[in-house]
Structure formats: structure tokens, C-alpha cells
C-alpha positions in Angstrom: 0.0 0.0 0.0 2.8 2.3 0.8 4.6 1.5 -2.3 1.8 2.9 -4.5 1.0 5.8 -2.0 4.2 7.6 -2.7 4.0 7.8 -6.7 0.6 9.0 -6.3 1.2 11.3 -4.5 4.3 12.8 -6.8 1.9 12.1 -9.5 -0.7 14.3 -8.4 1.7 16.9 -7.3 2.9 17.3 -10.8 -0.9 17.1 -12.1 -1.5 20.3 -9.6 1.8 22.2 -10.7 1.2 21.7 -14.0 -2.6 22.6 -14.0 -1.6 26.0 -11.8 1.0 26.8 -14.0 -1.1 26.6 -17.2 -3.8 28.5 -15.7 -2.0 31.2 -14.2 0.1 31.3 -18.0 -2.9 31.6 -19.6 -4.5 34.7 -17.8 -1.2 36.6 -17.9 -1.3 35.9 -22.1 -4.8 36.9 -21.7 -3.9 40.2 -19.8 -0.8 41.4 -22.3 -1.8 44.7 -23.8 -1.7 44.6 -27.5 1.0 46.7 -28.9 0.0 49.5 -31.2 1.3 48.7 -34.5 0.9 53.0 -35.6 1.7 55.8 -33.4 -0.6 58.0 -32.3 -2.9 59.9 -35.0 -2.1 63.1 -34.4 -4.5 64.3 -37.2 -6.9 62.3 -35.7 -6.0 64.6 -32.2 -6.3 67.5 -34.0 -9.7 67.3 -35.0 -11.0 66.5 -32.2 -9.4 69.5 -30.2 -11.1 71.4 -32.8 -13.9 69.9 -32.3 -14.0 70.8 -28.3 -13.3 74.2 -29.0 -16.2 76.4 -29.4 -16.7 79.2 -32.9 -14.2 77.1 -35.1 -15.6 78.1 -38.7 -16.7 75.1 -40.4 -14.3 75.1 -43.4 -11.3 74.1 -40.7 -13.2 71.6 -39.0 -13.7 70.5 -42.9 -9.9 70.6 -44.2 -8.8 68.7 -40.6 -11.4 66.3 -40.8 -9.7 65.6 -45.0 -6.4 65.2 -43.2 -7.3 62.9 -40.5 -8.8 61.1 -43.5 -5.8 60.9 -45.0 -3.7 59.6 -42.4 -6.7 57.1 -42.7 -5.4 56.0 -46.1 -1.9 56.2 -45.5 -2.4 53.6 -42.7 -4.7 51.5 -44.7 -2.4 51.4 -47.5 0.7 50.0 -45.0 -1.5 47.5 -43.9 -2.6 46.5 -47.3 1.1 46.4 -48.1 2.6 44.4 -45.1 -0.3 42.0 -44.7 0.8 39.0 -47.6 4.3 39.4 -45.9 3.0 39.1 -42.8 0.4 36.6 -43.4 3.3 34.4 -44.9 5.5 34.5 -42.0 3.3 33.5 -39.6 2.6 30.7 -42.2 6.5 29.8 -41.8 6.5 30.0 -38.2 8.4 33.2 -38.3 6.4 35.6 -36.3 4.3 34.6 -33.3 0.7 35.0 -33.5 0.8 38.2 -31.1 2.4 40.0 -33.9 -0.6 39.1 -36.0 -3.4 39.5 -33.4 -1.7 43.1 -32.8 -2.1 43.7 -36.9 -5.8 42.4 -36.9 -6.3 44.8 -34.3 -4.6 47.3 -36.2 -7.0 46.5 -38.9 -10.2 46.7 -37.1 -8.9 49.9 -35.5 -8.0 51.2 -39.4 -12.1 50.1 -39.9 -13.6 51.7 -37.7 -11.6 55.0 -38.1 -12.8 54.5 -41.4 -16.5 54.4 -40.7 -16.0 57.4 -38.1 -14.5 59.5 -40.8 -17.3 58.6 -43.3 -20.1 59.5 -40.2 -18.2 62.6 -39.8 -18.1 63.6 -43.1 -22.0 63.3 -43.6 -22.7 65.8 -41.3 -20.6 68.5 -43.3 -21.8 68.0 -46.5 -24.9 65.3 -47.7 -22.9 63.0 -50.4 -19.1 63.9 -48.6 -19.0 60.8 -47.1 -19.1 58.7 -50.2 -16.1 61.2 -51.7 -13.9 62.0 -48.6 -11.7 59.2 -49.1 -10.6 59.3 -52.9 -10.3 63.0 -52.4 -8.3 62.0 -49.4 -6.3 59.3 -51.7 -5.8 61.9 -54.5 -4.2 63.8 -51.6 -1.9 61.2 -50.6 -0.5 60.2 -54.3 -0.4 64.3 -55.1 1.7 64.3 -51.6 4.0 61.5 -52.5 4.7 62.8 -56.1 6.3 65.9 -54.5 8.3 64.0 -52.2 9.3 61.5 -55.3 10.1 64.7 -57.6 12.0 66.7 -55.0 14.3 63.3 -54.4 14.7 63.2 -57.9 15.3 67.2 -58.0 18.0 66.5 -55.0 19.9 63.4 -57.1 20.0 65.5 -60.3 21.6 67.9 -58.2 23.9 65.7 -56.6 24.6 64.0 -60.2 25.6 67.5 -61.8 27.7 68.5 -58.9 29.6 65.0 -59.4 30.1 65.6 -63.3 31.1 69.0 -62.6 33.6 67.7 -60.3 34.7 65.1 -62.5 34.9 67.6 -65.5 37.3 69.8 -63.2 39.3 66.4 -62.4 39.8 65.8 -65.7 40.6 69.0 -66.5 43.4 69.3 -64.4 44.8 66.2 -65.4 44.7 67.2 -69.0 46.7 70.5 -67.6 49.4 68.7 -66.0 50.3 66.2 -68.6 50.5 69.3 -70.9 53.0 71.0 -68.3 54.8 67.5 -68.8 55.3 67.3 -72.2 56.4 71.2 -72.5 59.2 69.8 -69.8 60.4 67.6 -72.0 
């Protein structure tokens, strides 16, 4: 009788631990904050400091309201662009699923900013709601073609100085093998 207390008693000892252990490590997974996968909206902040203040005229509500729209589509577009990556590394075994329950909330977050924005919008103007968000897109792409043509402004720039010095190098060498050959 002694003989089988003793293992079943170690037994259930380890049954306990183990049962504890995966209860306590499940609520403390359950109790991890989710990590924001954007920083804060300032646009989004913006409006609604507007919004609490009292005689703003309606056209600035209006234009802050477009860019916190905007940052809308920016974010939407990252997402659109990192979730195949994303969706494959998990596949892989690369990325824990944290990462992606963080992104899903990202997305649901993106969503419902999305359907705020349009609610918004409605009560500025009947039918803005439907249009906010391309003119908001058109926004965006107008914004990134500056940014693309003043890179391109900067290397063209940086390209003609480099000629220029390359012209000057070249120059000078032709000067000083002419100083040579009058030596001789």
C-alpha cells in the first residue's frame, strides 16, 4: 500500500503544478496589452481638439477632418502592403501569432476610423462621405509625387555636382600632362 501511495502522490503533485502553472500562463497571455502597430494619429487629435473648441468656422473643421482622412489611407495602405508578408511569415513559423493578433487589431482599429471618418463627413456635407476618401487618396498620391520629384530634383543635383567635379578632375589632369610634355 505504501509503495503505491508515494508515486501518487508525486503524481498528483505534478498534475497540480502543471494545471496551476497553465492557468496562471494563460491569464497573464490573456492580460498582455496589445502593442499599437501606428503611433498616435495626431491628425486624428487635432480634429478633435477642434472639435471641443467652441466658434471654429466650419471650413477648418472641414480641411482637418480631409487630413485625419488621409492619415486614414496612409495607414490603410501599410497594412494593405505588409499583410501578404506578414500573413506568410506566420505561415512559416516566423512571427508569433501576437504579432498578427496586434495587426488584426490594427485592422479593425483602421475600420472603424474608417466608418468614423465617413459618419463625420455626412454631417458636413450630404454625399461627402461617399467622396472623402478618394479625395483623401488623391491627396496622398499628389503628396508622394512631391516627395518622389523633390528626391529626384536632389539626385539630379547631386549628379551635376559630381560631373562637374569630374569635368574639373579631368581637366586638371589634362593641364598637368601638358605641363609634362612642354618639360620635356
Amino acid at each position: 500500500m505504501s509503495s503505491l501511495l508515494l508515486p501518487t502522490v508525486y503524481l498528483g503533485g505534478c498534475i497540480a503544478a502543471m494545471s496551476t502553472f497553465s492557468y496562471v500562463y494563460r491569464r497573464v497571455q490573456d492580460r498582455q496589452t496589445v502593442e499599437p502597430w501606428f503611433e498616435v494619429n495626431q491628425a486624428k487629435e487635432q480634429y478633435i481638439a477642434l472639435l471641443n473648441q467652441d466658434d471654429v468656422p466650419e471650413h477648418h473643421l472641414e480641411s482637418a477632418l480631409l487630413r485625419r482622412a488621409m492619415e486614414c489611407v496612409r495607414r490603410l495602405l501599410v497594412l494593405q502592403q505588409e499583410k501578404p508578408a506578414l500573413n506568410e511569415l506566420l505561415r512559416n513559423g516566423h512571427i508569433g501569432e501576437d504579432v498578427w493578433r496586434d495587426f488584426e487589431v490594427a485592422e479593425r482599429d483602421i475600420r472603424q476610423e474608417v466608418q468614423i471618418i465617413a459618419a463625420e463627413a455626412a454631417t458636413f456635407k450630404t454625399g461627402w462621405n461617399k467622396t472623402i476618401f478618394q479625395t483623401a487618396s488623391q491627396m496622398v498620391e499628389a503628396e508622394k509625387q512631391k516627395v518622389a520629384q523633390a528626391q529626384m530634383a536632389e539626385i539630379k543635383e547631386r549628379e551635376q555636382k559630381r560631373q562637374a567635379m569630374e569635368q574639373l578632375q579631368h581637366e586638371q589632369q589634362q593641364q598637368l600632362e601638358t605641363k609634362k610634355e612642354q618639360r620635356l
